[in-house]
C-alpha positions in Angstrom: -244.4 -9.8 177.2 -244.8 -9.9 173.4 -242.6 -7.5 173.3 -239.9 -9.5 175.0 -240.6 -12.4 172.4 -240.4 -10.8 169.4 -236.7 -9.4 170.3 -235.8 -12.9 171.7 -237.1 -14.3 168.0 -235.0 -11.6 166.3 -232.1 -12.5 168.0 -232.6 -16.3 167.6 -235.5 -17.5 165.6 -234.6 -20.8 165.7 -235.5 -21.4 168.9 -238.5 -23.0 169.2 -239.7 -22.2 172.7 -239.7 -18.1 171.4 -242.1 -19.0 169.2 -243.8 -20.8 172.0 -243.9 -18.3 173.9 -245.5 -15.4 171.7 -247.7 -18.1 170.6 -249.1 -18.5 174.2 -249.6 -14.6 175.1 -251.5 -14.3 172.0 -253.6 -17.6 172.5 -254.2 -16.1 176.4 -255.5 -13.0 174.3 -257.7 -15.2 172.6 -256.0 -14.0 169.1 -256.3 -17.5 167.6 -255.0 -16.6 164.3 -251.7 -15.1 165.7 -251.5 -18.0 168.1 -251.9 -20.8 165.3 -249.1 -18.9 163.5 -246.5 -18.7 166.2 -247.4 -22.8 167.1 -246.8 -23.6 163.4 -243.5 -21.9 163.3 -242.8 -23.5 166.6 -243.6 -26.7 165.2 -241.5 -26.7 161.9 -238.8 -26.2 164.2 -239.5 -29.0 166.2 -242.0 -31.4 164.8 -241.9 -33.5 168.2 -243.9 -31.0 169.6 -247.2 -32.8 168.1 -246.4 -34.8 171.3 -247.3 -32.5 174.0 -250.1 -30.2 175.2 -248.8 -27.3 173.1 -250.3 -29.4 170.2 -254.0 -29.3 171.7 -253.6 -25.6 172.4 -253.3 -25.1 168.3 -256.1 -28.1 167.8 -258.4 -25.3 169.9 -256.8 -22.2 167.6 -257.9 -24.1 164.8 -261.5 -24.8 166.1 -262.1 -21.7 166.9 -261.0 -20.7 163.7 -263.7 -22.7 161.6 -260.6 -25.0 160.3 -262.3 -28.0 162.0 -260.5 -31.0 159.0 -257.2 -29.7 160.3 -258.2 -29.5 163.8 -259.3 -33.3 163.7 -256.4 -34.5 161.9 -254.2 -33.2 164.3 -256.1 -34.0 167.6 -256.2 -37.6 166.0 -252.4 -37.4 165.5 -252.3 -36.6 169.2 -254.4 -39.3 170.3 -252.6 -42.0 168.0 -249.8 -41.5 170.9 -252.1 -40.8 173.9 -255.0 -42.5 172.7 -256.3 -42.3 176.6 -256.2 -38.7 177.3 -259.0 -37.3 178.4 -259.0 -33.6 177.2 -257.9 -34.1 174.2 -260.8 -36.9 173.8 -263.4 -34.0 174.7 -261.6 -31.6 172.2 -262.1 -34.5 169.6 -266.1 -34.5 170.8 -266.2 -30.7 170.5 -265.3 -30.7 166.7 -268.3 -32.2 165.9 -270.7 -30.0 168.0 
């Protein structure tokens, strides 16, 4: 599959959803760095993206990558929008464990 990506980004790397894509093989690989990466390039693309669950998929790279300020100021970005969502209110908790 990441093979299939990475040609899809060379042929149109503006697309956000290719970056979306590699970005979710290597978070299912549990390759957090690479993941993070691929969201990040997903999301200067399209910024809007802090509104959906892809957002709380990169809050979790980051925590497992020890960047727990940047994982808190983006789970509270998500929550000042869905203030009443549940997993990403337990993902807030988990920062602080």
């Amino acid at each position: 599959a990441i093979t299939d990506f990475v040609k899809s980004n060379d042929i149109n790397p503006d697309k956000s959803h290719r970056y979306l894509g590699l970005a979710d093989c290597f978070y299912a690989m549990k390759e957090d760095q690479k993941a993070y990466d691929m969201y990040s390039n997903a999301f200067k693309i399209d910024p809007s993206l802090v509104n959906t669950q892809v957002c709380l998929k990169m809050v979790n790279c980051l925590k497992t990558l020890s960047r727990v300020e940047e994982a808190l100021g983006l789970v509270n970005e998500y929550l000042s929008v869905f203030s009443n969502n549940g997993e990403a209110l337990i993902l807030k908790g988990s920062l602080f464990l």
